[in-house]
Every structure is written in structure tokens, then in C-alpha cells.
C-alpha positions in Angstrom: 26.5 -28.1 -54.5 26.5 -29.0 -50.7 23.2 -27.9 -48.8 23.1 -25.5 -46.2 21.0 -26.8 -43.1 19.9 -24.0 -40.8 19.6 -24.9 -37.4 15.8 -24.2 -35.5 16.4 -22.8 -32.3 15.4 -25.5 -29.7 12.0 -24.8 -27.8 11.6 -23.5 -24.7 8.8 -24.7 -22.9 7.4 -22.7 -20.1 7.1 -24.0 -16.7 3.6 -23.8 -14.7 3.4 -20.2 -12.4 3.0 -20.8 -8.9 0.2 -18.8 -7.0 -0.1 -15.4 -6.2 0.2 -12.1 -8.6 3.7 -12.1 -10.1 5.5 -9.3 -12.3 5.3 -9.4 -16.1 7.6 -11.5 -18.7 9.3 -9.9 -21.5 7.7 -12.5 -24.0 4.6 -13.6 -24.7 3.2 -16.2 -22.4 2.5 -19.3 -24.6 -0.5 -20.8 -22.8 -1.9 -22.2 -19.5 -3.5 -20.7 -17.0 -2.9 -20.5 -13.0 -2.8 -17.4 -10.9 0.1 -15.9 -12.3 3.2 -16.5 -10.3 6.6 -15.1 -10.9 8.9 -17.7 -8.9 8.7 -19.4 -12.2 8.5 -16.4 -14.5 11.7 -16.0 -16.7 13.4 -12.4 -16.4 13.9 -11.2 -19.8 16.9 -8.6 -20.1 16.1 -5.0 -20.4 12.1 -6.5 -20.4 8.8 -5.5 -18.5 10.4 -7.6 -15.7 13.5 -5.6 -15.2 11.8 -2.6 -15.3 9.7 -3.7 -12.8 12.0 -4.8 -10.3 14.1 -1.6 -10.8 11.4 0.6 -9.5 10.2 -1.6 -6.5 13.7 -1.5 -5.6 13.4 2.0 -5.2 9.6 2.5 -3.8 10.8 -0.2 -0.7 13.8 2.0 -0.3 11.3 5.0 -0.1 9.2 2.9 2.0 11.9 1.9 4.1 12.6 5.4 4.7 9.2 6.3 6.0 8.9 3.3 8.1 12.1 4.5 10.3 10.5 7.5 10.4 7.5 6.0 12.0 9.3 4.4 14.0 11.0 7.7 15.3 7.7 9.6 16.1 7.0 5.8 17.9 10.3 6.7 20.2 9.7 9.9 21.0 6.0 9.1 21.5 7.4 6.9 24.8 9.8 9.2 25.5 7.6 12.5 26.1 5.2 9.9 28.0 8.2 8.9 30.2 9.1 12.9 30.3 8.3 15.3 33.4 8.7 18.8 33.9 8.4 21.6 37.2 5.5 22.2 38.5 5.5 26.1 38.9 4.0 26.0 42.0 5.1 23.2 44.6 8.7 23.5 41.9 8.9 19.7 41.9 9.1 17.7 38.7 5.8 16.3 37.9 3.9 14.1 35.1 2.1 15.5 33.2 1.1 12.9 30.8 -2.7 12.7 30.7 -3.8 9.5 28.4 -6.5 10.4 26.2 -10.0 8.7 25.4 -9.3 7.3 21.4 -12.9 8.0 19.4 -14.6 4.8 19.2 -14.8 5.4 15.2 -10.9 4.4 15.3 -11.8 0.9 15.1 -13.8 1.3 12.5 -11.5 2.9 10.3 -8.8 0.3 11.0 -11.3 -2.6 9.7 -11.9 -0.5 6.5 -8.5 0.2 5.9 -8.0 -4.0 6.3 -10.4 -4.5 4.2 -9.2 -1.9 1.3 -5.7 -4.2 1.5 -7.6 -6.9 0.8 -9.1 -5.6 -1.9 -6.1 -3.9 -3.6 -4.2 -7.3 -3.1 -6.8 -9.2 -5.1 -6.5 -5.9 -7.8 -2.7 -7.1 -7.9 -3.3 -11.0 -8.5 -6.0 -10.0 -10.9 -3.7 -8.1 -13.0 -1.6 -11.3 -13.3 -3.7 -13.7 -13.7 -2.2 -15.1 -16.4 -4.7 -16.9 -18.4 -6.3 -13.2 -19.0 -3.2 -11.8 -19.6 -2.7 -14.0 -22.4 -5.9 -13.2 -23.6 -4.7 -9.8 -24.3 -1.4 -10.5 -25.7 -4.3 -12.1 -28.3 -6.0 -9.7 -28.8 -9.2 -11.6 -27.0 -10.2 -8.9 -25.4 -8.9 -7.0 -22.0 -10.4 -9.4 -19.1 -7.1 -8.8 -17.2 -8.4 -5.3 -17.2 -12.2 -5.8 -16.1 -11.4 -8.0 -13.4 -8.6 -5.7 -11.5 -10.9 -2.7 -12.2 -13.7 -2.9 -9.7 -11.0 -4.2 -7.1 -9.0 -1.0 -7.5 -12.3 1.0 -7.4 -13.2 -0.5 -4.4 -10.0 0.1 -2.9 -10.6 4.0 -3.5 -13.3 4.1 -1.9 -12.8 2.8 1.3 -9.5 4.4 1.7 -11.8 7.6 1.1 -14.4 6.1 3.6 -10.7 5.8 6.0 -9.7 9.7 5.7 -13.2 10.7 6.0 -13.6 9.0 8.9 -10.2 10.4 10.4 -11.3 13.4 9.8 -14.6 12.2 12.1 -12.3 11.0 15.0 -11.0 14.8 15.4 -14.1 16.2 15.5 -14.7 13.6 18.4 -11.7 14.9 19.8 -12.6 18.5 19.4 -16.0 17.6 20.8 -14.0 15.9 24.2 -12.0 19.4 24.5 -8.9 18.6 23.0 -9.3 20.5 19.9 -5.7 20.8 17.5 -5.7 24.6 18.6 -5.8 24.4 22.4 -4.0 21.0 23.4 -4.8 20.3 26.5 -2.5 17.3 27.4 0.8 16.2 25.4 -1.0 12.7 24.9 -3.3 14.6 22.3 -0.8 16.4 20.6 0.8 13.5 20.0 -2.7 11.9 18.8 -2.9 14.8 16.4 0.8 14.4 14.9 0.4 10.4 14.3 -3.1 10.1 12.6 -2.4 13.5 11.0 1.0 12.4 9.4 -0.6 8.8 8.8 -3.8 10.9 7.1 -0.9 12.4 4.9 0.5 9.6 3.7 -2.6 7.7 2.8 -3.7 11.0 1.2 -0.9 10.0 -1.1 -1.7 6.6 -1.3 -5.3 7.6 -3.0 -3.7 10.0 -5.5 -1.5 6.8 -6.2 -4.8 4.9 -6.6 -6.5 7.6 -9.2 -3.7 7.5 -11.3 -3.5 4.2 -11.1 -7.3 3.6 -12.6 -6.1 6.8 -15.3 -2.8 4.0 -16.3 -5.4 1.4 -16.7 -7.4 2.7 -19.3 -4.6 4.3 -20.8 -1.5 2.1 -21.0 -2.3 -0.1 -23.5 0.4 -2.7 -23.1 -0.9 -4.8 -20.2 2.6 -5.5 -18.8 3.1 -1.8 -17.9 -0.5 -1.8 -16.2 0.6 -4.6 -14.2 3.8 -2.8 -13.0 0.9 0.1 -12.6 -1.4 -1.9 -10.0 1.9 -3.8 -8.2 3.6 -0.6 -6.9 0.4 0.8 -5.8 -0.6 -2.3 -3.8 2.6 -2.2 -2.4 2.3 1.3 -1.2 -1.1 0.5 0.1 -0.2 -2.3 2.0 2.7 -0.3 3.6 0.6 2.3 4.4 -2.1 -0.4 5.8 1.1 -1.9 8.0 2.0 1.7 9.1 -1.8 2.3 10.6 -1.4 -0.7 12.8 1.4 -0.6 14.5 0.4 3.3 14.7 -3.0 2.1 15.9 -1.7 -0.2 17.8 0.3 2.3 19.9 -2.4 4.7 20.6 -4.6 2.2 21.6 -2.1 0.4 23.8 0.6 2.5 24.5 -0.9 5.4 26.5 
């Protein structure tokens, strides 16, 4: 009776990560360590990965959106400075741009809002680090999980410490006479509309963050909390971008 060989399937041996935090595979990682890189990864079909990429396809198209919109309120923002209109008086067209003193706690805000994307980028690499993440596919544990914690904690609060200080900067606006309800000069109506909007949007970025911690001690595969802490990183950072150019034009542009 001939014998029947069956064939082992040949191998595959996985190649070293490069550095920074990557997105998930849709297999188990077989060993090593590194930092977690996905130039390496393979993309598994229909895995972790796919899914992955999917929705940051669509976040950066969301982003993209709200980027041109910034830079809209940017345009018109030079364009009402440029603007004039008739004095009632002499019935000449006239400036009447007045550039207005920025509260000094501005700069402080923009060097916690720095540092928050620092911290929420090390959240991100932490959550791929892929000697933890292996851990868990073990069962050894969740260190994946305790090391991105504090960093995502940390990242909530000083985006909290951010919007509270905003919300300092308009007192010190009130307190200069240009209060939200009795604008005194276009230049701080148009201080109002940026930070406000920018306030909004970071608002946002904070609820992101809460859930964000919620996914982490619920999800219990650790390839979906990864996809978790990568979108929400990504948003931050957009929103840190957004502030500075924002910054940047109040500071500058007036």
C-alpha cells in the first residue's frame, strides 16, 4: 500500500520591527523584542491590521477636512485685517484693525499642549512595543497595558490643564476690555473665534482620550487596544499641529 506523505507547510520566519509604534499583525508575534515597528509587520487579510488602516484612512480624511477649514478662518483672518470700512464721520474708508495684547498664559498653554503630544506619542509606541505585546498574546500578563496607561493619563491631564488655561486667557481678555459680549476691535473677535473653535476641538480630543482609557481596560484583545491608543494619538497630534500654526498666527500675524 503506497504511503501518503503530507507536506508541512514551510516556516515563515519573521523579520526584526524597525522603531517606532506600528499597527497590530493578524497572527501571533513569534518572539523578539524591539520597539514595535510596522515597516516590517506583515498585513494579514481581513486582520487587526486591515482594520486598522481602514479607519485611519478615514480619521486623516476627517482630519484633512478640518485642517482646510483652519486654514479658511487663517484666510479670512488676513483678509478682515487687510479690510476697511467708512468712517461715518470724515466718510473716508479707514482701518480699523486694532491688534490685540495675547495673555501671556498663551505660551504656557502651547508648552503643555507640546508636552501632552509627547506624552500621547510615547502612549502609542508603548502600546506596540512588541516584546509586551507578546507577553499578552501569552498570557504573561498585560505589561503592554501598564506601560501606555500612565502615558494616556498623563495626556488627559494636561490637555485638561490646556482648556483650563484657555479658559484663563479670556478672562485676561475680559479683564483688558475686550470681553466676548462687547468686542471692541475685529482683532478680538477673531481671537475669540480661533481659540474658541480650537478649545472645541480639543474638547473632543479629551472625550477621545476618556474613552480611550474605558477601551483599555475593556477590550481585552490587545490588538484592538492598540488601534484604540493609535487613532487617538493621531487626533491629538493633529489637534497639537492645529494650535501652532493657530498660535503661531495670533502671535505673529496681527
Amino acid at each position: 500500500m503506497p504511503a501518503h506523505i503530507t507536506q508541512v507547510p514551510e516556516k515563515t520566519e519573521r523579520k526584526e520591527p524597525g522603531s517606532g509604534g506600528k499597527p497590530p499583525v493578524a497572527r501571533r508575534p513569534t518572539g523578539g523584542g524591539g520597539g514595535g515597528g510596522d515597516d516590517d509587520w506583515e498585513s494579514g487579510r481581513q486582520g487587526p491590521r486591515d482594520l486598522l488602516l481602514r479607519i485611519r484612512f478615514y480619521l486623516f480624511s476627517a482630519l484633512a477636512a478640518d485642517m482646510l477649514f483652519f486654514a479658511v478662518l487663517v484666510a479670512i483672518f488676513f483678509a478682515r485685517q487687510a479690510g476697511t470700512r467708512m468712517d461715518p464721520h470724515t466718510h473716508f474708508q479707514v482701518r480699523d484693525w486694532r491688534p490685540v495684547l495675547l495673555p501671556p498664559i498663551l505660551y504656557l498653554n502651547t508648552a503643555l499642549l507640546l508636552l501632552s503630544s509627547l506624552t500621547m506619542e510615547l502612549a502609542r509606541r508603548s502600546i506596540f512595543r512588541e516584546i509586551d505585546v507578546m507577553d499578552e498574546w501569552l498570557g504573561l500578563g498585560r505589561p503592554a497595558l501598564k506601560r501606555t496607561l500612565p502615558w494616556v493619563g498623563s495626556t488627559l491631564g494636561l490637555g485638561t490643564l490646556f482648556l483650563a488655561g484657555q479658559v484663563e486667557a479670556w478672562r485676561q481678555m475680559t479683564a483688558q476690555g475686550f470681553a466676548f459680549d462687547r468686542l471692541s476691535t475685529p482683532a478680538s473677535y477673531f481671537f475669540y473665534l480661533i481659540t474658541g473653535l480650537h478649545a472645541a476641538h480639543l474638547a473632543l480630543g479629551l472625550a477621545a482620550l476618556g474613552l480611550c482609557l474605558v477601551a483599555l481596560g475593556w477590550l481585552g484583545r490587545v490588538e484592538y487596544r492598540q488601534i484604540a491608543v493609535d487613532l487617538t494619538a493621531w487626533y491629538w497630534h493633529a489637534m497639537g499641529l492645529a494650535w501652532l500654526i493657530l498660535f503661531g498666527v495670533l502671535a505673529l500675524g496681527q
